[in-house]
N, C-alpha and C positions, 0 to 999 in steps of 0.2 A: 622530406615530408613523412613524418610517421603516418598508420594508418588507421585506423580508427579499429576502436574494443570491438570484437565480435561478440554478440550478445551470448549468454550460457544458454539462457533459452530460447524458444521463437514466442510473437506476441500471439497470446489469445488472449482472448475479451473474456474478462468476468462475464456471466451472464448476469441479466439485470434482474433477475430475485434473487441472486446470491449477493450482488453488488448491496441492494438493500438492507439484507438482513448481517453485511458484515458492518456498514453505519448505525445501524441499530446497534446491532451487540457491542458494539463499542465506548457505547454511550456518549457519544460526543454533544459538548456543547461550544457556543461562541468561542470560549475561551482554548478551544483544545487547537494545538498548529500539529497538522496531519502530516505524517509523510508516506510517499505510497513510493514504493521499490520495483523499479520495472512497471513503472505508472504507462507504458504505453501510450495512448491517443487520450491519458486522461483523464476518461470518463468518470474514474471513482470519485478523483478529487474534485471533479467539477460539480458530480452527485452532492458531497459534503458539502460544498460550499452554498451550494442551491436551499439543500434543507438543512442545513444546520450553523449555518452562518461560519466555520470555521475557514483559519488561514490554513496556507498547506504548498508543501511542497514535490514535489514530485522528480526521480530519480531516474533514468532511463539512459542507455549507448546510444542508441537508435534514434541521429538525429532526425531525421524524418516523420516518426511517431512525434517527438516532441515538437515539429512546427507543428504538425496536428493537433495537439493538445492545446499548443499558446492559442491557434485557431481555435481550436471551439470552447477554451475559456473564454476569449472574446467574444466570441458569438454569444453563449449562455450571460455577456454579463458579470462574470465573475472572475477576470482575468485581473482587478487588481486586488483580489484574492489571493492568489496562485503564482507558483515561482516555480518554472520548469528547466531543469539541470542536466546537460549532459556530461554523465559522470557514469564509475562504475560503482554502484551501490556497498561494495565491501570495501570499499576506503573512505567511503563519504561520511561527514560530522552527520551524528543522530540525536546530539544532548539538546536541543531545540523542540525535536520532537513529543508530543504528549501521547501521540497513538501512532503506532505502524501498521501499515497496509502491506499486506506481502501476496504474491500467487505465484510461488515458484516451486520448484521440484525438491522434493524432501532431499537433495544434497544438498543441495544452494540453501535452503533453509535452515540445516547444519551446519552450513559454514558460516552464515549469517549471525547465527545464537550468542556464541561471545557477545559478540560487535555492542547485539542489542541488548545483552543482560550486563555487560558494564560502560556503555553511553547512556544510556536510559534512566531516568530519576525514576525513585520509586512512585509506582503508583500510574506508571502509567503504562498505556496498553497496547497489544500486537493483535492483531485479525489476521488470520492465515484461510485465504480461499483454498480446502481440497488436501493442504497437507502440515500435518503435525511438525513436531521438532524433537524428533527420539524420544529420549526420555525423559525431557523437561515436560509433567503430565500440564497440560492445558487446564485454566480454571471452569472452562465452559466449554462444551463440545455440543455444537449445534447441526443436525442431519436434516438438509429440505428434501421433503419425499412428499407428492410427487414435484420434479424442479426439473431445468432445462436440463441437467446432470446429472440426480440426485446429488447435490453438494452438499458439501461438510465444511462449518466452521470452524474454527477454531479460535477461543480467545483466551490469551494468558496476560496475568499485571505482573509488571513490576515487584519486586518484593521491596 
């Protein structure tokens, strides 16, 4: 019995005004299928689904978060919405996706970049809670002051 991916990072929660403001900056509508990367318990993609009518998927190691999340996709209603994977995010198909959801540590987001700048069709977009991607400069750089962190967006398209 192999034993299960240990995660790169531990779960912390988006905070819910940064959570906001990265669906916002996103511009999502019905038609966008979201995928969030180390989706945790969720909550982002459940947030989308609630207000902005979008499909989505969600990418996490941590089987335990992810019955969390099938859970309270259920619960919110929006569970046949939402598709929760346990997988490791840097092997996983991304050419689906219209918008990325990221909140990981500026390595793992480096290591991520390829992946998502040649799966990716043009035009569409990555949300980064808290950390940039080197020197790929972001289209929009959003600073919430005063916020549960002061948190920083970050949004880049597609070229």
């Amino acid at each position: 019995m192999s034993a299960l991916p240990r995660p790169d990072i531990g779960f912390v929660p988006t905070p819910a005004d940064a959570a906001a403001a990265m669906l916002k900056l996103a511009e999502l509508t019905a038609a966008d299928v979201v995928y969030d990367l180390g989706c945790g318990d969720g909550r982002l993609l459940i947030q989308a689904a609630l207000d902005y009518g979008v499909q989505g998927v969600g990418i996490d190691v941590d089987p335990t978060l992810l019955e969390a999340a099938r859970a309270n996709a259920r619960l919110a209603g929006v569970d046949y919405r939402l598709e929760f994977i346990q997988g490791n995010l840097f092997e996983s198909d991304l050419r689906d996706a219209t918008v990325v959801l990221i909140y990981l540590l500026p390595h793992l987001n480096l290591r991520l970049r390829s992946r998502l700048q040649t799966q990716l069709r043009s035009g569409s977009r990555i949300v980064s809670h808290m950390f940039d991607m080197g020197d790929w400069p972001p289209h929009l750089t959003l600073r919430l002051e005063p916020s549960e962190e002061d948190s920083v967006i970050y949004l880049w398209r597609v070229p």
